[in-house]
C-alpha positions as CSV (number, residue, x, y, z in Angstrom):
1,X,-41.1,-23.8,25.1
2,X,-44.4,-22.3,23.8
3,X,-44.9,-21.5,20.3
4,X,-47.5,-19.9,18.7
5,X,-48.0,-20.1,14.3
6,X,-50.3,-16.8,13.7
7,X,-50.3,-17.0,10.3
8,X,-53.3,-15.3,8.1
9,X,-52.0,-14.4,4.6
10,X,-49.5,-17.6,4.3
11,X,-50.1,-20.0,1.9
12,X,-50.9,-23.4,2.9
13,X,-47.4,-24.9,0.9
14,X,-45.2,-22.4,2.6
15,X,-47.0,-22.8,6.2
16,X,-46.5,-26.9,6.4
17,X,-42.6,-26.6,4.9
18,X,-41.9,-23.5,7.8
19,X,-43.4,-26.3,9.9
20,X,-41.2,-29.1,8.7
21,X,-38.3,-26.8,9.7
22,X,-39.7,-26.0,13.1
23,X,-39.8,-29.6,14.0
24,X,-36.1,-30.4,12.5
25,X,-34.8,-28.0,14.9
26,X,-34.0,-30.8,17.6
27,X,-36.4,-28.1,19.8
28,X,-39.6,-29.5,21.6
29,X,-42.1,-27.1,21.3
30,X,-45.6,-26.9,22.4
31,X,-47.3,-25.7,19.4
32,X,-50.8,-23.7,19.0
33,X,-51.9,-22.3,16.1
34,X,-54.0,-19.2,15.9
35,X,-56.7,-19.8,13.0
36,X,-60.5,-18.4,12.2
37,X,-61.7,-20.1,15.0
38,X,-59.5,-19.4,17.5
39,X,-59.3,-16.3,20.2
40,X,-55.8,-14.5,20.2
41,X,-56.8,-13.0,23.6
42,X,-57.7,-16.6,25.3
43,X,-53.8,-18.0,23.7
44,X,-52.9,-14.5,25.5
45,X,-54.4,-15.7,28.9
46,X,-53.3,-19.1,29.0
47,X,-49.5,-18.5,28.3
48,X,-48.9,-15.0,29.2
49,X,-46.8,-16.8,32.6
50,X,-44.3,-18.7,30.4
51,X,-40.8,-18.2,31.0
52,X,-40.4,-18.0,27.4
53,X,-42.6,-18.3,23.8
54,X,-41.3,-18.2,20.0
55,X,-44.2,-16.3,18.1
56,X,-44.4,-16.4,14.1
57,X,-47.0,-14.1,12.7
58,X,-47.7,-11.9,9.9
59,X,-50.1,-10.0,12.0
60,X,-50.9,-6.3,10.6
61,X,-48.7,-4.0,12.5
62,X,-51.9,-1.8,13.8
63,X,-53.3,-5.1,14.7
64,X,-54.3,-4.4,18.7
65,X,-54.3,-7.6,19.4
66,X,-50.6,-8.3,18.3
67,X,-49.5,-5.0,20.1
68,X,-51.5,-6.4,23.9
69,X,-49.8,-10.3,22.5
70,X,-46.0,-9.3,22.9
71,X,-46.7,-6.9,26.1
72,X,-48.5,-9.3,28.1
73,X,-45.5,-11.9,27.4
74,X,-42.2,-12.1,29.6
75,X,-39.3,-13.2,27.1
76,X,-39.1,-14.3,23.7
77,X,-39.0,-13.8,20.4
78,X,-41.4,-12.7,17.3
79,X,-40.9,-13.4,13.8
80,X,-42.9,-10.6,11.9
81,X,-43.7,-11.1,8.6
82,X,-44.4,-8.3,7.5
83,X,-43.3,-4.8,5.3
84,X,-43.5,-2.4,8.5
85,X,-41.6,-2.0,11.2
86,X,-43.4,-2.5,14.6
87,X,-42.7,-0.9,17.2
88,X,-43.0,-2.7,21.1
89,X,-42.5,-1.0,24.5
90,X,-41.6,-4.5,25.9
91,X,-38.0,-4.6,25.5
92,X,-37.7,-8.1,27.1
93,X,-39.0,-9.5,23.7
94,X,-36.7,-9.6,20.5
95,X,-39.0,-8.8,17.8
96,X,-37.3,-9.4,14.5
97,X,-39.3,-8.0,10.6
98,X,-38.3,-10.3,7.9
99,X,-41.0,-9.4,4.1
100,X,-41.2,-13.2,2.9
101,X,-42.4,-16.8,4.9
102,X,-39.5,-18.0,3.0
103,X,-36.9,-15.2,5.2
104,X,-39.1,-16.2,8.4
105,X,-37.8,-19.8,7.6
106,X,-34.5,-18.6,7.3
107,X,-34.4,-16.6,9.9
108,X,-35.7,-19.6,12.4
109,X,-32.5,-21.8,11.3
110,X,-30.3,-18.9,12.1
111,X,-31.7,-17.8,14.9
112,X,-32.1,-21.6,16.6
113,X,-28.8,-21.0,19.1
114,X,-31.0,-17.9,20.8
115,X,-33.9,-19.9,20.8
116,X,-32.0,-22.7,22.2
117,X,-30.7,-19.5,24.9
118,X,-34.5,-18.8,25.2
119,X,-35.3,-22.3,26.6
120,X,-33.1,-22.3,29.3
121,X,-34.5,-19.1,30.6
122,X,-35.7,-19.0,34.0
123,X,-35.5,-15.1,35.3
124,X,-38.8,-13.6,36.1
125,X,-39.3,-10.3,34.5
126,X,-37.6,-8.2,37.1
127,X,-35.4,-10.5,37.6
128,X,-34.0,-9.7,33.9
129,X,-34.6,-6.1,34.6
130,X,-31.9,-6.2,37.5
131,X,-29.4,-8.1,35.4
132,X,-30.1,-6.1,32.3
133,X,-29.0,-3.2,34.5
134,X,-26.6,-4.5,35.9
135,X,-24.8,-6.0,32.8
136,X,-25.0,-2.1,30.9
137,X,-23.6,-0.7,34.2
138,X,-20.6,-3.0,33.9
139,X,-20.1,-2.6,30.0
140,X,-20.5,1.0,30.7
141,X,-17.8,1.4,33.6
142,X,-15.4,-1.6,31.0
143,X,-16.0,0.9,27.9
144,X,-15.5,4.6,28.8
145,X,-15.8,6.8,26.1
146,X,-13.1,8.8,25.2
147,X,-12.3,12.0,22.6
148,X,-9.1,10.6,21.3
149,X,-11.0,9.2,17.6
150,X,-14.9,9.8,16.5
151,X,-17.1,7.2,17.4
152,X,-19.1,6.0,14.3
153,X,-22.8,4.8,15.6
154,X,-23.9,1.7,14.3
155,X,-26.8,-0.1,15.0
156,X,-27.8,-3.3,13.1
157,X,-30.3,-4.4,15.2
158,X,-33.1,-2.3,15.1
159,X,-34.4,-4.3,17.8
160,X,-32.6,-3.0,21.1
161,X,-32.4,-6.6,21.7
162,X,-29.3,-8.7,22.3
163,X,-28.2,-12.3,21.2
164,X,-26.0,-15.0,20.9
165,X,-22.8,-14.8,18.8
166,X,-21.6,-17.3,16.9
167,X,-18.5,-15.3,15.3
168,X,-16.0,-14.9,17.7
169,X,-12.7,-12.5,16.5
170,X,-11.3,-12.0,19.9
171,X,-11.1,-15.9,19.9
172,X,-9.2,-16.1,16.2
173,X,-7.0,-12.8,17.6
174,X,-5.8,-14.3,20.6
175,X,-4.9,-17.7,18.7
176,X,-2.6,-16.0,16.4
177,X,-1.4,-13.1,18.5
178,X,-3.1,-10.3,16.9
179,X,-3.1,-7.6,19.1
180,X,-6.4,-6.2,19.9
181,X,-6.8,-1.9,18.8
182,X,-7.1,0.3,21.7
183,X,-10.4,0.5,23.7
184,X,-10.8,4.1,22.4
185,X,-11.4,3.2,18.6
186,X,-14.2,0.4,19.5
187,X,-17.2,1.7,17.7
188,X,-20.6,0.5,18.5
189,X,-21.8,-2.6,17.6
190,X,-24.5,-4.5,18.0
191,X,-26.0,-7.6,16.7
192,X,-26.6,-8.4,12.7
193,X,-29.1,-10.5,11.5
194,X,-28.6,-11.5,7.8
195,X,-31.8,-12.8,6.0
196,X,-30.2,-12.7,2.5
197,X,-28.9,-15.9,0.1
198,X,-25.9,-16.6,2.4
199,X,-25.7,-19.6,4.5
200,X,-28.3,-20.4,7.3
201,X,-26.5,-21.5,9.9
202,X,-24.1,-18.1,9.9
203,X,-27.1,-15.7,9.5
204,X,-27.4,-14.9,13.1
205,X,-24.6,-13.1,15.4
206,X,-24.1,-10.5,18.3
207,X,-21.5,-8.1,19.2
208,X,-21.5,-6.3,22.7
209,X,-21.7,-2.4,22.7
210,X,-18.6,-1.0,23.1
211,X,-19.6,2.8,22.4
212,X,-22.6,5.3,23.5
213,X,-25.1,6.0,20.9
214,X,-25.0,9.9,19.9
215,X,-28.5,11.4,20.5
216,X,-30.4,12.5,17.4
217,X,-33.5,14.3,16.2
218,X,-36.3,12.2,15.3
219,X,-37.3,14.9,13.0
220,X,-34.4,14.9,10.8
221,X,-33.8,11.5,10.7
222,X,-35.2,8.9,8.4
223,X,-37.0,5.9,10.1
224,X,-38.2,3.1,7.9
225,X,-36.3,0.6,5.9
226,X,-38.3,2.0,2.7
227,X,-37.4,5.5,3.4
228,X,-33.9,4.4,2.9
229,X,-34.0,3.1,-0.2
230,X,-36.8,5.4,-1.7
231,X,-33.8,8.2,-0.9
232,X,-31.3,5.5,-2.1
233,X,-33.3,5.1,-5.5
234,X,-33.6,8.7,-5.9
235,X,-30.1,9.7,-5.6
236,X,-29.2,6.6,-8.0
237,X,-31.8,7.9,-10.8
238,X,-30.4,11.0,-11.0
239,X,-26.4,10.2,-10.4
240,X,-26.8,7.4,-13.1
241,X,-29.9,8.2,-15.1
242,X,-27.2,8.4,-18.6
243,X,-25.5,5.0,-17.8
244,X,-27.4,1.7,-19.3
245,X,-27.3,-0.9,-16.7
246,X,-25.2,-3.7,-17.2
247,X,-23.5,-6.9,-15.5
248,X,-21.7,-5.4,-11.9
249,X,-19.3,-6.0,-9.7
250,X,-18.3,-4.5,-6.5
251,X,-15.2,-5.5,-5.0
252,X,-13.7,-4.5,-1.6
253,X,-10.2,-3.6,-1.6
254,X,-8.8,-4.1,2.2
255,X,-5.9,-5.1,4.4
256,X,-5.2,-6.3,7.5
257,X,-1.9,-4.4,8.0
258,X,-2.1,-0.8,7.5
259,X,0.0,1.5,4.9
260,X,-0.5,-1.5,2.7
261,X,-1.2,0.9,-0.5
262,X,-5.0,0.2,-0.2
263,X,-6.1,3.7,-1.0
264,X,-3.5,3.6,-3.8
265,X,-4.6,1.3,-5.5
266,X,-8.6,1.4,-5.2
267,X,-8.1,5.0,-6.6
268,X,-5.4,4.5,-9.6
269,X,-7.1,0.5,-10.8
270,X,-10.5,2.9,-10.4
271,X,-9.1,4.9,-13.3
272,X,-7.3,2.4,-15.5
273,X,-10.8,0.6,-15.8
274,X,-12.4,4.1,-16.2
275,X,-9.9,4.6,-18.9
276,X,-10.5,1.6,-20.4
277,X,-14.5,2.3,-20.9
278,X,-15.3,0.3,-17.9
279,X,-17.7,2.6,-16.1
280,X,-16.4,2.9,-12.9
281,X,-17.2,4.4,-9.6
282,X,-14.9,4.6,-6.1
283,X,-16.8,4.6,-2.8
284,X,-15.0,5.1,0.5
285,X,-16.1,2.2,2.9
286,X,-17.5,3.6,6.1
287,X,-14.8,4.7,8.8
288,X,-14.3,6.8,11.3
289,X,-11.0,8.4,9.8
290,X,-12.2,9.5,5.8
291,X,-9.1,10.1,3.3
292,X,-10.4,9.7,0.3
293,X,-11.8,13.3,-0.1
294,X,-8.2,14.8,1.2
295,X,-6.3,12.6,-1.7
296,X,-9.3,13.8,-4.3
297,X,-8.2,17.3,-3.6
298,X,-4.8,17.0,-4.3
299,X,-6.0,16.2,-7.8
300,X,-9.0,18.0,-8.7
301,X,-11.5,20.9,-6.7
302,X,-14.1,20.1,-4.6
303,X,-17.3,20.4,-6.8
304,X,-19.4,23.9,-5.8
305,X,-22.1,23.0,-2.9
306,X,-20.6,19.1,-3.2
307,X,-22.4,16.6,0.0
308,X,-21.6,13.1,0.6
309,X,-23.6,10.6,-0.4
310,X,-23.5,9.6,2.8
311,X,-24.6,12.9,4.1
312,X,-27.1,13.2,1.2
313,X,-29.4,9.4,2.0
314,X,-29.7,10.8,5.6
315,X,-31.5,14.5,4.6
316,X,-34.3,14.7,2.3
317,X,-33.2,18.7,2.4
318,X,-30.2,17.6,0.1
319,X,-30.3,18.1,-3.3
320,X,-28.8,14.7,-4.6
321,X,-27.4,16.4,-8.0
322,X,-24.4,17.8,-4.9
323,X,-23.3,14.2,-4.5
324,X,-21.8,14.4,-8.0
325,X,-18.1,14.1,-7.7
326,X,-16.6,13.2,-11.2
327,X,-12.7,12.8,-11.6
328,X,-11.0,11.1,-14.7
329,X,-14.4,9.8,-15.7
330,X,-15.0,7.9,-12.1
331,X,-17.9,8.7,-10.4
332,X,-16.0,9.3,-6.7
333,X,-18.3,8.8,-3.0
334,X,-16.0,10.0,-0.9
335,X,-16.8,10.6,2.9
336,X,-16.8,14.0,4.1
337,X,-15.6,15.8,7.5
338,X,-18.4,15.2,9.9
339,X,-20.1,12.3,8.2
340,X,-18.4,9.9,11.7
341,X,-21.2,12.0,13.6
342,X,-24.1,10.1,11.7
343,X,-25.9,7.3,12.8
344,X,-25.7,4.1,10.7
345,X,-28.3,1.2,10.6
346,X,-28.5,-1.8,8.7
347,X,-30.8,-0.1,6.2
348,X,-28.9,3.0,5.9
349,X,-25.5,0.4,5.5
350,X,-27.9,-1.5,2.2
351,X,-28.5,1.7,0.7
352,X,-25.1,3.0,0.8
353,X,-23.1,0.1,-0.6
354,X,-25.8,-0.4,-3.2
355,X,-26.3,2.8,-5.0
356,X,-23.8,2.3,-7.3
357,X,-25.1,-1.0,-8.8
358,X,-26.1,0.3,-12.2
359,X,-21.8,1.2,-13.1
360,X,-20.0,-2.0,-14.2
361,X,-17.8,-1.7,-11.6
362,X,-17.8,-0.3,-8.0
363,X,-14.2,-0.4,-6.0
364,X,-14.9,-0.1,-2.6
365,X,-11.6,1.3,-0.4
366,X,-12.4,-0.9,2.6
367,X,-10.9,0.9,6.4
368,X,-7.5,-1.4,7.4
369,X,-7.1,-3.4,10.1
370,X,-9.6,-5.7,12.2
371,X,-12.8,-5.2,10.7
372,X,-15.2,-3.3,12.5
373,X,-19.2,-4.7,12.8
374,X,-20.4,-2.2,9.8
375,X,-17.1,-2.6,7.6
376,X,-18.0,-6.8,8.5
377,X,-21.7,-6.3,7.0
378,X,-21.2,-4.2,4.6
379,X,-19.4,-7.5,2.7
380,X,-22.5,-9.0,2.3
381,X,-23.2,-6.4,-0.4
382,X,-19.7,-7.0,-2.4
383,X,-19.2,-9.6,-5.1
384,X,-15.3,-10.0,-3.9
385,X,-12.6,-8.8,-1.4
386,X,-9.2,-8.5,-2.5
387,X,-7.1,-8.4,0.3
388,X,-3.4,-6.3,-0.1
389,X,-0.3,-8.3,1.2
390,X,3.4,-8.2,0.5
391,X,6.7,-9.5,2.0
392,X,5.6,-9.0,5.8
393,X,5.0,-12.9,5.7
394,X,5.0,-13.7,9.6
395,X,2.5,-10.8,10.1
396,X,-0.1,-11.9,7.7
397,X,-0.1,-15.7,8.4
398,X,-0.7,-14.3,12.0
399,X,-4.1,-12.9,10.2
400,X,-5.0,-15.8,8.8
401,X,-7.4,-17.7,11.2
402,X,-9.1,-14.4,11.3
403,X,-9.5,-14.2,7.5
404,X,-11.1,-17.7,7.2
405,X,-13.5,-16.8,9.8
406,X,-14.8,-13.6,7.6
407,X,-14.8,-15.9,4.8
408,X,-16.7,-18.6,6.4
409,X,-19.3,-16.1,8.2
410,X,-19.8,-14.1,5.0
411,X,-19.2,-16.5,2.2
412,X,-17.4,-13.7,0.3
413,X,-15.0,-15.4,-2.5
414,X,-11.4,-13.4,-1.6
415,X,-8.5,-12.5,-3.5
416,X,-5.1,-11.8,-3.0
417,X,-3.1,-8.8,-4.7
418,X,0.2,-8.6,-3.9
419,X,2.4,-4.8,-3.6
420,X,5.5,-4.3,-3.7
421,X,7.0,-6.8,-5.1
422,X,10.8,-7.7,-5.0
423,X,13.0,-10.3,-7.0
424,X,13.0,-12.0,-3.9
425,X,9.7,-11.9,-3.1
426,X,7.5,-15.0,-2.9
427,X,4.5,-14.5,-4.1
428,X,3.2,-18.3,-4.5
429,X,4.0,-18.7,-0.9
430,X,2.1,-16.7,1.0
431,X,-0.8,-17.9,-1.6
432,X,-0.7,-20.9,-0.6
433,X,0.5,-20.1,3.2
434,X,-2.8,-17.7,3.3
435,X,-4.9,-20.6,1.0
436,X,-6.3,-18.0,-1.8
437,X,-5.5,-17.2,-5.5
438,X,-3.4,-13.8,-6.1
439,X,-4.7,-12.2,-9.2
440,X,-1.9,-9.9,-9.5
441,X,1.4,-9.1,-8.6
442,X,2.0,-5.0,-8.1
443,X,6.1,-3.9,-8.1
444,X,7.3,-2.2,-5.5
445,X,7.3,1.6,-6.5
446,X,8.0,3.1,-3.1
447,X,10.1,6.2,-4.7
448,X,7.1,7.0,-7.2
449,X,4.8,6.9,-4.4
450,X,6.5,9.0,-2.0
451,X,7.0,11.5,-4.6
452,X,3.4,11.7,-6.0
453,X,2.5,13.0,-2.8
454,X,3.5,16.0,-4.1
455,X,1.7,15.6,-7.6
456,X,-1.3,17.3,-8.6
457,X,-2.3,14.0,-10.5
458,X,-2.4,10.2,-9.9
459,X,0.7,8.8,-10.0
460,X,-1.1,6.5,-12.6
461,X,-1.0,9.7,-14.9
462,X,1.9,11.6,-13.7
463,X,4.7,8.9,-14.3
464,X,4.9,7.6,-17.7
465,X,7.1,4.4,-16.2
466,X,4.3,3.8,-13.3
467,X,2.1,3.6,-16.3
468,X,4.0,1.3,-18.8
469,X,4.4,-1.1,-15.2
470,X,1.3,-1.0,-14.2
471,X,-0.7,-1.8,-17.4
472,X,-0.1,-5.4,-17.3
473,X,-1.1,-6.1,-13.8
474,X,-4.1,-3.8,-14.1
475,X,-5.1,-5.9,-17.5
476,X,-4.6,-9.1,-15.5
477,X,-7.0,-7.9,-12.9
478,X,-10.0,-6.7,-15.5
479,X,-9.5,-10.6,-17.2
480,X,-10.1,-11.3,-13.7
481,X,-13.2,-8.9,-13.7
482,X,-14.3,-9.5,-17.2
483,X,-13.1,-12.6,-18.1
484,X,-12.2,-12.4,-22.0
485,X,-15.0,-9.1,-22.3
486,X,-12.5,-6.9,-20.7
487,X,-9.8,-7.8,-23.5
488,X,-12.9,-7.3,-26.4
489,X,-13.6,-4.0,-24.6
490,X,-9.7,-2.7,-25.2
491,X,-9.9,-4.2,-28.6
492,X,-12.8,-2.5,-29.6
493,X,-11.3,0.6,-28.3
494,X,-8.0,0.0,-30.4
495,X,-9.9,-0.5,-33.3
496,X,-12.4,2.4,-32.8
497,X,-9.1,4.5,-32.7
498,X,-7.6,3.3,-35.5
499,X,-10.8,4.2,-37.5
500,X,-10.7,7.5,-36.0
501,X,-6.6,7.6,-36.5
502,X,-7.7,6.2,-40.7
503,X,-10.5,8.5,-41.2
504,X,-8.2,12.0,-41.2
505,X,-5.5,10.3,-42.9
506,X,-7.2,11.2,-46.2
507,X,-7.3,15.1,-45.5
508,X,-3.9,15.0,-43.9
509,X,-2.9,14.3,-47.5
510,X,-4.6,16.6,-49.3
511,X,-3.0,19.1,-46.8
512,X,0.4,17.8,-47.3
513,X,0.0,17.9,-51.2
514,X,-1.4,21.7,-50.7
515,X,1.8,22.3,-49.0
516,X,3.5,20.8,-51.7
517,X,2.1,22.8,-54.5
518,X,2.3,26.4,-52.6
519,X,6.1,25.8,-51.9
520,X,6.6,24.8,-55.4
């Protein structure tokens, strides 16, 4: 397999340990190296025929020369260093932008079962274009779409490229006798390449389209990865401009089984910790089936002229002041109606999930059930995931090859919280059965639930006996948050009361002594 270094703004260091990497790869390569007194176009000539060629460069993006490189070539793949995107028309070459030497490195260790794929590669150009046709044609006719649910568009890859996949659910379903979700809610996915401080080997994966990608408007859409988060850090500003920024945590609150309480709980622990002068906010995980505004306005109006946030990061139109949705002191990101019709990429995905990052806390209410490719990436951008159980034993152990694998892939810590808790229940158990720690154990307040449906506040608020039982549980967790900060924070709090409680005592008797006097 050819490879080719083009490397002009590297230094030295970085180039010979990228090149101790390459040759620890157990991949034979036959190496050239483009420097000051080498022609691009004569490497271009010589090896344009090969079946398949590895390129690392941090060629400039208008660079001619790297635009004829990657069109003249057949199959492969290009490591850009760079901070633009380039664009290719040759779709038979992966082309994948990563900012740092250090990410290209990464990237090559990830990426080394494609390359490996690469190697064996013997189709000729048309060849691929045949099969390439062919293969959509059959994933078209195996995947029709269907108007039963709204079909979320998600595309990690930027790179209209596929790859190999290295995390295999359908595998850890069929072992424990999952049952697979109906054709009709498959959203599309695509691969995700992660370049971030996770582990190497679990950086690179693939899923098959299983959806049609909605058209769009170039013009109102926002295309570069800074765009994103130029929006993204303009929105934050001006939502969070009063807040000092402190330690954070965002945790994702999610559950294999659905009608687990997840909602439930992201939204009533959201305002314990917002009570207790932990600034908190509640985003609603992407999905194609939003809630969380619908339980909001049970509670509270909709705020005049509100927009999603994730409405908002997609439109420069949108005044980001409308994404303001305050309720019992949390800031709320609900998704709105209409918001499954927007197209999601993996820079969109970043910007969402990390907006909040100047609040102490952000409690993410994750979609239930098998995870779908964005709710799976978006867990790279989490601290923890707490997943919800209770007494359904049989049906969780069933999960739990599945849950080890998005563990392993992500390298996310995860927690266990277990609802509705009986005498009888055992909690320990399923700990140990499931292998993780539960931080808390939630009683079972089915009745209170059912009948705070028809509440006009949280039944954190409404029921003076959901409070009193909930208290303890909900302290447990911010320990768990916190560590012993969390119990100073509600100690200070006491106290500052007390001196507020102290400091009228003096006039309240003077008043009482006035009384006194007039009656006498």
């Amino acid at each position: 397999m050819e490879l080719l270094y083009w490397l002009e703004r590297q230094e030295k260091q970085e180039i010979e340990e990228l090149k101790r990497y390459v040759v620890s790869a157990d991949i034979v390569f036959e190496s050239t190296e483009i420097d000051e007194g080498s022609d691009i176009l004569d490497w271009i000539l010589e090896h344009k025929d090969k079946k398949s060629v590895l390129i690392i460069t941090d060629a400039d993006s208008e660079d001619e020369n790297l635009n004829q490189l990657i069109i003249s070539l057949h199959n492969g793949l290009v490591i850009h260093i760079s901070d633009k995107v380039y664009q290719s028309s040759n779709m038979t070459m992966k082309i994948k932008r990563v900012d740092t030497i250090e990410r290209a490195r990464k990237y090559f260790n990830s990426a080394l079962k494609f390359i490996k794929k690469l190697e064996r590669i013997t189709l000729t150009t048309e060849e691929q274009q045949q099969e390439i046709k062919y293969e959509n044609g059959q994933e078209n006719s195996q995947n029709p779409t269907e108007d039963k649910l709204p079909v979320i568009a998600y595309d990690t890859s930027l790179d209209n490229k596929k790859a190999e996949d290295e995390y295999d659910e359908s595998q850890a379903l069929e072992q424990n006798n999952v049952d697979r979700y109906p054709e009709e809610i498959e959203l599309l996915r695509e691969e995700s390449i992660e370049v971030d401080d996770v582990s190497e080997v679990d950086m690179f994966e693939e899923d098959k389209i299983a959806g049609l990608l909605p058209k769009v408007n170039d013009d109102e859409f926002i295309d570069t990865e800074s765009d994103y988060k130029s929006r993204a850090r303009d929105i934050q500003r001006q939502l969070f401009a009063k807040q000092k920024w402190s330690d954070t945590n965002t945790i994702g609150i999610w559950s294999p089984l659905h009608r687990m309480g997840v909602t439930t709980l992201a939204m009533n622990l959201s305002f314990f910790l917002a009570e207790n002068r932990i600034y908190t906010a509640l985003l609603e995980g992407l999905t194609n089936q939003p809630v969380l505004k619908d339980w909001l306005k049970r509670f509270t109006k909709i705020p005049k002229q509100w927009k999603s946030y994730a409405a908002t990061i997609q439109s420069e139109e949108e005044d980001p002041q409308k994404v303001e949705w305050h309720y019992k002191s949390v800031m709320c990101l609900p998704l709105d109606s209409g918001d499954e019709s927007l197209i999601w990429n993996e820079y969109l995905l970043e910007a969402y999930m990390t907006t909040t990052n100047i609040v102490d806390v952000t409690i993410v209410d994750l979609p239930t059930g098998k995870m779908e490719k964005y709710t799976k990436d978006s867990l790279k951008y989490m601290d923890q995931l707490w997943i919800v159980v209770d007494d359904t034993f049989q049906d969780f152990i069933a999960w739990k090859e599945y849950i080890h694998q998005i563990q392993e892939h992500t390298g996310i810590p995860i927690y266990l919280i277990f609802n509705k808790s009986y005498e009888f229940s055992q909690v320990k158990r399923i700990g140990k059965e499931l292998g993780f720690e539960t931080i808390a154990t939630l009683p079972a307040l089915h009745e209170e639930v059912m009948r705070n449906y028809y509440d006009i506040e949280p039944f954190y608020f409404a029921n003076e006996r959901v409070n009193v039982l909930l208290q303890n549980e909900f302290k447990q967790i911010g320990q768990h948050l916190f560590n012993d900060k969390f119990e100073k924070k509600i100690l200070v709090e006491s106290s500052q009361q007390k001196k507020r409680k102290n400091l009228f005592n003096p006039f309240k008797k003077i008043e009482d002594n006035l009384k006194w006097l007039l009656k006498s």
